[in-house]
C-alpha positions as CSV (number, residue, x, y, z in Angstrom):
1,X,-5.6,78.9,-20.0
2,X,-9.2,79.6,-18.3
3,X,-9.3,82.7,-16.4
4,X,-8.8,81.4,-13.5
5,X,-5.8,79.9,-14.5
6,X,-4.4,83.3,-15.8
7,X,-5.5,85.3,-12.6
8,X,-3.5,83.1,-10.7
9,X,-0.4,83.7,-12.3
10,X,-1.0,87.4,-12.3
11,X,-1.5,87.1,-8.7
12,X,1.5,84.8,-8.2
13,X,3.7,87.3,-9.9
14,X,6.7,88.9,-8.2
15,X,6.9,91.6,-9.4
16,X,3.5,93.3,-10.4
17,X,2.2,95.6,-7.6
18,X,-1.4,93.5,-6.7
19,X,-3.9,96.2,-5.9
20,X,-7.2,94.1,-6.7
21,X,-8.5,93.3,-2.7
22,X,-9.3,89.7,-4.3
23,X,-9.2,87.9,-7.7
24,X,-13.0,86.9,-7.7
25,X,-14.4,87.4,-11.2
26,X,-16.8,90.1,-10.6
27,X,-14.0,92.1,-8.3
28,X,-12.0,92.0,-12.1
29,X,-14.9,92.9,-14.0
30,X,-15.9,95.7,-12.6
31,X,-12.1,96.8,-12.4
32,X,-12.7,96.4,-16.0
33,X,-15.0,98.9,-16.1
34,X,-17.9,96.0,-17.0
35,X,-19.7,94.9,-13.9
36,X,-22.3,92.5,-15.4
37,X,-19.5,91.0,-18.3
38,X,-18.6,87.1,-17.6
39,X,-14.9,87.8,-17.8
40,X,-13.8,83.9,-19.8
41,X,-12.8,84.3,-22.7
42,X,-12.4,88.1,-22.6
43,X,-8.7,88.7,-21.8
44,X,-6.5,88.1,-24.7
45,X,-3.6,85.4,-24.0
46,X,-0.2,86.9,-25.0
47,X,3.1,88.1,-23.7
48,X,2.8,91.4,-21.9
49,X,6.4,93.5,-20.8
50,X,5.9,96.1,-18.3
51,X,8.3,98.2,-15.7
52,X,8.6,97.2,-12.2
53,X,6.1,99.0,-10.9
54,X,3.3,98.1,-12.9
55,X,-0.2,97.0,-11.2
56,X,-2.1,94.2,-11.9
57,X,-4.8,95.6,-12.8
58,X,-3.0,97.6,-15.9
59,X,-1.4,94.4,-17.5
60,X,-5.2,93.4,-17.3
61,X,-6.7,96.1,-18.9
62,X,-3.9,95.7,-21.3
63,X,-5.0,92.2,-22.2
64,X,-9.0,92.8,-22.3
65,X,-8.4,96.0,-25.0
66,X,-6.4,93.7,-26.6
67,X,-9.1,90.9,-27.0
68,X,-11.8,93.5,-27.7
69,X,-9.3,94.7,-30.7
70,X,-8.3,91.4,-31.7
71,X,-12.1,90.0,-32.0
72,X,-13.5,93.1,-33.5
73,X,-10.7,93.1,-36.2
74,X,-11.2,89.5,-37.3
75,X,-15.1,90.3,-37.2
76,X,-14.7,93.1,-39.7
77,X,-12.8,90.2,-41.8
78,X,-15.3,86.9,-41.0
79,X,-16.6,84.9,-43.8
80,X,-20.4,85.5,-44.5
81,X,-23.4,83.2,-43.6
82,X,-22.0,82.4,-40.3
83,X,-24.0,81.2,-37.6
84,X,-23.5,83.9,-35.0
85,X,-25.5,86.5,-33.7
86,X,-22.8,88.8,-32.6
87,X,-19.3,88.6,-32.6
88,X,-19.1,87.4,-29.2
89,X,-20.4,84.3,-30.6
90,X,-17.6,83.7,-32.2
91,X,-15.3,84.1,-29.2
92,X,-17.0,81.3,-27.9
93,X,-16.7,79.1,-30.8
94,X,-12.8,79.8,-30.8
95,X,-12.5,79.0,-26.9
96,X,-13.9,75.6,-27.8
97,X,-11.6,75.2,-30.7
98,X,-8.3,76.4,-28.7
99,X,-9.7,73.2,-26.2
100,X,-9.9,71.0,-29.1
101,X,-6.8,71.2,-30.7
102,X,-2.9,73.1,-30.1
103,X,-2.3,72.3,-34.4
104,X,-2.6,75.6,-36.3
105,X,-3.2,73.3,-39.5
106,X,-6.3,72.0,-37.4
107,X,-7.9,74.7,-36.1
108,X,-9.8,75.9,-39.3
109,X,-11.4,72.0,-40.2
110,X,-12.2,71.7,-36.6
111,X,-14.1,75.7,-36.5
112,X,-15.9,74.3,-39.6
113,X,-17.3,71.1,-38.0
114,X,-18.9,73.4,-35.3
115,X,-20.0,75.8,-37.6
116,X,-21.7,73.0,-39.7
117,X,-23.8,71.5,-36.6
118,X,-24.7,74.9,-35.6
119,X,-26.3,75.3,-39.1
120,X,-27.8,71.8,-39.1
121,X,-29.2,72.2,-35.2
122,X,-26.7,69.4,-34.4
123,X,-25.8,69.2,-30.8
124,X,-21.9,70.2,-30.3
125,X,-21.1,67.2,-28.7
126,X,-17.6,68.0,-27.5
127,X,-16.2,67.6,-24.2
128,X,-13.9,70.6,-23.5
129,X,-17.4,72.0,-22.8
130,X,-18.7,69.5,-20.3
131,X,-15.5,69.8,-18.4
132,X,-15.3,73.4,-18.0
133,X,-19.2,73.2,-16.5
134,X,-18.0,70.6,-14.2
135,X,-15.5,72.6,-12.9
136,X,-13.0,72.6,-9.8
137,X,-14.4,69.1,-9.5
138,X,-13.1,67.4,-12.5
139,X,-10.7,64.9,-11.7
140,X,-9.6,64.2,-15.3
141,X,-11.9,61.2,-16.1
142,X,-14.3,62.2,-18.3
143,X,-17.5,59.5,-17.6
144,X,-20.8,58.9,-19.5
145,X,-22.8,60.1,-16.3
146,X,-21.2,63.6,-17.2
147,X,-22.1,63.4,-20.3
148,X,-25.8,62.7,-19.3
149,X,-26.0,65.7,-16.4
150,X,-27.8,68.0,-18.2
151,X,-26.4,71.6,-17.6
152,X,-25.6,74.8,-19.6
153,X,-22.1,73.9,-21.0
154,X,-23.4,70.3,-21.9
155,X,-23.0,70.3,-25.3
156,X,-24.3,66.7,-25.4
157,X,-27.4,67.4,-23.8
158,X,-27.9,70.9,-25.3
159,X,-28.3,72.6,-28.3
160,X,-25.9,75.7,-29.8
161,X,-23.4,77.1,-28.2
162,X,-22.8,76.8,-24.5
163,X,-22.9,80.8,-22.5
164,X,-19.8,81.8,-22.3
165,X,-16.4,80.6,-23.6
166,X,-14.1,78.6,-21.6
167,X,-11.2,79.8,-22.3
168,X,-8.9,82.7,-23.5
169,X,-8.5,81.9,-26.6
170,X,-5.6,83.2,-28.9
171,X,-5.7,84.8,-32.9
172,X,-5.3,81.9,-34.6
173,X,-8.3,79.8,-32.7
174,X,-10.3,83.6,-32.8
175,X,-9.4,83.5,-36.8
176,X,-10.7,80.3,-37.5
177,X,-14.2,80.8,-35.9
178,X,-14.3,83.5,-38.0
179,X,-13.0,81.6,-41.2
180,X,-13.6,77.8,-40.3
181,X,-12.4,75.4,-43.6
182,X,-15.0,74.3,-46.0
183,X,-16.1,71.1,-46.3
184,X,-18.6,68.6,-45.3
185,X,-17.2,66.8,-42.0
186,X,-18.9,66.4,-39.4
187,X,-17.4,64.2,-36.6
188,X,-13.6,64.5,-35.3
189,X,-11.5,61.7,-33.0
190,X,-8.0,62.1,-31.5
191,X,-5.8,59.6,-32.9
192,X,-3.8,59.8,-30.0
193,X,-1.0,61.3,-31.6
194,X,-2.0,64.8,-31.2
195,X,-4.0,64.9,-34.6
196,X,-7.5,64.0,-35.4
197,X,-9.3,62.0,-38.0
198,X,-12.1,64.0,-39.5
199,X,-15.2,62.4,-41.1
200,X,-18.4,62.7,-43.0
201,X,-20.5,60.8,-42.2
202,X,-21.4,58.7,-38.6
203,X,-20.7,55.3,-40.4
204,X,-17.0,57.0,-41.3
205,X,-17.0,58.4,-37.7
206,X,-17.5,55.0,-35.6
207,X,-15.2,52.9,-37.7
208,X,-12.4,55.6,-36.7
209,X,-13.9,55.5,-32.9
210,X,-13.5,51.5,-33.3
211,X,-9.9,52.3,-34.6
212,X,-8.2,55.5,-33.0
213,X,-10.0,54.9,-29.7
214,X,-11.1,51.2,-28.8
């Protein structure tokens, strides 16, 4: 989910006591104690019991110390010679992997694609990106002009990572940016069966384009 998506069900929820005047990101934030924080990415997906009772603004303090733990644990165990700065880096990196892929056995080869680019001062290149800086306005068609709009979470257009995540993503997906697989691909396309062909080089790359997609 985006946080957007997630505020939404907080606010839909029957039985929470909804004491924010509006769900607007900065209104969260700074119920978060962090006025100036971009709040994607920085609420930690999970299931949350509580009593009747309970405000909203609890369950989502509950969920932002628990991604603050989570990403600082996994940052204390990341592998060296990353390509972050700081570990919110590497939040952002695992909100684009959670995008690409739902296959724990994926996450890990996909993370190390990323991290590769980022080493070589490849661009990104990967949609989930593009689509979360389009927005409300996405209709589900992905076209080339989008991919040509230059903006700050056009990974096409731009190089590194985009500004924020754009998403809330889980452990494993926070793990993996932290511990992406070895290796020396470089290029990833769906299959269409909910996997992806990985590949090393862009000769390798187009013939499974010519294959998995056209």
């Amino acid at each position: 989910l985006r946080f957007d998506q997630a505020m939404k069900l907080i606010a839909d929820h029957p039985v929470l006591v909804h004491t924010l005047t509006d769900t607007r990101p900065e209104t969260v934030m700074i119920a978060m104690g962090q006025a100036t924080m971009h709040p994607e990415g920085r609420f930690f997906p999970d299931t949350y019991r509580f009593p009747k009772g309970t405000t909203d603004v609890v369950i989502l303090k509950q969920a932002f110390d628990a991604m603050n733990r989570v990403l600082q644990e996994s940052w204390a165990k990341r592998a060296p010679d990353l390509p972050y700065a700081r570990a919110d880096d590497a939040l952002t990196m695992a909100s684009i992997v959670e995008k690409e892929t739902g296959l724990g056995e994926e996450r890990g080869r996909i993370a190390g694609v990323f991290v590769r680019r980022l080493k070589m001062g490849m661009r990104l290149q990967t949609d989930p990106t593009v689509i979360y800086g389009i927005g409300e306005t996405f209709d589900g068609n992905l076209r080339k002009r989008d991919l040509l709009a230059d903006g700050p979470y056009n990974t096409y257009m731009r190089v590194g990572l985009p500004p924020t995540p754009i998403c809330l993503p889980g452990r494993a997906a926070i793990e993996a940016s932290m511990n992406p697989a070895a290796g020396t691909e470089l290029y990833f396309v769906a299959r269409g069966d909910g996997t992806h062909q990985f590949s090393a080089t862009l000769a390798e790359h187009d013939a499974a384009v010519r294959q998995f997609q056209l």
